[in-house]
C-alpha positions as a Markdown table, in Angstrom:
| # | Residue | x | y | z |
|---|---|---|---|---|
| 1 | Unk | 0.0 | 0.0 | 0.0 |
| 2 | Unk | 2.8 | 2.4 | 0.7 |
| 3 | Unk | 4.4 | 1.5 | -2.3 |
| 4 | Unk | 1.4 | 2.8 | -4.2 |
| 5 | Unk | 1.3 | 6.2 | -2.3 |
| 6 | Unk | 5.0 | 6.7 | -3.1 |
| 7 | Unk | 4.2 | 6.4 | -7.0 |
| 8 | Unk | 1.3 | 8.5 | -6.8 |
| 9 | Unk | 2.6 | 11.0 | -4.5 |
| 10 | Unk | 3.2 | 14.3 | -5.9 |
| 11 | Unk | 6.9 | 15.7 | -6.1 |
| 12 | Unk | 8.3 | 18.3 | -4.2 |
| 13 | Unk | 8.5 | 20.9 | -6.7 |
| 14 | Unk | 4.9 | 20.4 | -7.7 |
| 15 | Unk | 4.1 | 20.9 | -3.8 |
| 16 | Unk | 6.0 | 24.0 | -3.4 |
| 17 | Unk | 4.4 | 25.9 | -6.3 |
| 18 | Unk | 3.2 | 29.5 | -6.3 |
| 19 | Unk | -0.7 | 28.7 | -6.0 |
| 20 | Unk | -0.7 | 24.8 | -5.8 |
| 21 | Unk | -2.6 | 23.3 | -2.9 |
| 22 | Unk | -1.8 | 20.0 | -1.3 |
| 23 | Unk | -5.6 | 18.5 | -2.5 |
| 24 | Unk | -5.1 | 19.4 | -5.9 |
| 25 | Unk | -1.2 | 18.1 | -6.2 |
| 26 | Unk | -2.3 | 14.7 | -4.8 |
| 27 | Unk | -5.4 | 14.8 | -7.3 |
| 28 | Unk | -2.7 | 15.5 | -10.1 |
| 29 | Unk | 0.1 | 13.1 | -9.1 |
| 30 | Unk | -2.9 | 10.2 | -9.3 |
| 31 | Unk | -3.3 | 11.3 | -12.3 |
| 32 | Unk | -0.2 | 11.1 | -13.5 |
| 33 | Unk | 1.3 | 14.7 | -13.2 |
| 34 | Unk | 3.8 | 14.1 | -10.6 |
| 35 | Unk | 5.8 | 17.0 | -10.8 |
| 36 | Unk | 6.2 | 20.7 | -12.0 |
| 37 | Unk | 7.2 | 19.9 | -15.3 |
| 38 | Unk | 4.8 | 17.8 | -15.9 |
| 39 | Unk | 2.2 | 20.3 | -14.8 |
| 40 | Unk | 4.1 | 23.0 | -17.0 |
| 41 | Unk | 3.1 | 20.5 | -20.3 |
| 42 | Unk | -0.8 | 20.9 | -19.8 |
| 43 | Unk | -2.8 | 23.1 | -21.7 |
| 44 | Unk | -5.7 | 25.1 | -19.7 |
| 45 | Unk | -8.1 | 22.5 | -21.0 |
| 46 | Unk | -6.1 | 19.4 | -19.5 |
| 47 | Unk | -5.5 | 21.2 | -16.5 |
| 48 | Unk | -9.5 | 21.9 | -16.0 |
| 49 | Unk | -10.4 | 18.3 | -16.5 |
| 50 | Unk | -8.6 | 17.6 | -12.6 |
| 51 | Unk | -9.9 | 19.8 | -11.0 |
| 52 | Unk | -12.9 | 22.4 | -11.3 |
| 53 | Unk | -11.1 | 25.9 | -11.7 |
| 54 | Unk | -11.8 | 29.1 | -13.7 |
| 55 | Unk | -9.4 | 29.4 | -17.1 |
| 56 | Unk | -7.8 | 31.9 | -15.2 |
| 57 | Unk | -6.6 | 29.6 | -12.3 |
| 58 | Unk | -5.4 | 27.1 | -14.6 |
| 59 | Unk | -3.3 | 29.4 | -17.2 |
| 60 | Unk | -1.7 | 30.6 | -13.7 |
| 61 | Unk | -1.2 | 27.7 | -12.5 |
| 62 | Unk | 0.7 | 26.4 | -15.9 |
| 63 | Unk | 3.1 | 29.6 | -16.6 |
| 64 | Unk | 3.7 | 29.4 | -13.0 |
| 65 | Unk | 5.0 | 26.0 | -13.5 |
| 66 | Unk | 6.7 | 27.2 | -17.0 |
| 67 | Unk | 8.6 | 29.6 | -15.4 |
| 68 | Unk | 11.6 | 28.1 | -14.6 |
| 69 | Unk | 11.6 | 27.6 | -18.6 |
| 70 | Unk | 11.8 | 30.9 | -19.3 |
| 71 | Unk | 14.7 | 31.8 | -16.6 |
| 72 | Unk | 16.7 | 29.7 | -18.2 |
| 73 | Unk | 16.8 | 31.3 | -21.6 |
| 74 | Unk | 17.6 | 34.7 | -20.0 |
């Protein structure tokens, strides 16, 4: 049973991200987005299908978790 928590669970950077709640990471991770760069690979319409949130959540959600992609190129 633990075993099966540990592969659903949610990764730390997921957890730790600007608007992110723990209900919704866990409700993610079982769905297989596990971390913050998974999350940053959704569109707004994949995103809504987890959870029930406005566009507006979601699209902040996602460039929050995109972010550290456009650091990089600075």
């Amino acid at each position: 049973r633990e075993e099966v928590l540990d592969e659903n669970a949610p990764e730390q950077d997921l957890l730790d991200l600007e608007g992110m709640n723990e209900r919704l990471a866990f409700r993610l991770a079982e769905k297989g987005v596990r971390s913050q760069e998974d999350l940053a690979e959704l569109a707004v319409d994949e995103l809504k299908e987890f959870d029930e949130m406005s566009d507006e959540e979601a699209a902040a959600l996602i460039m929050a978790a995109r972010a550290p992609w456009f650091a990089e190129e600075e």
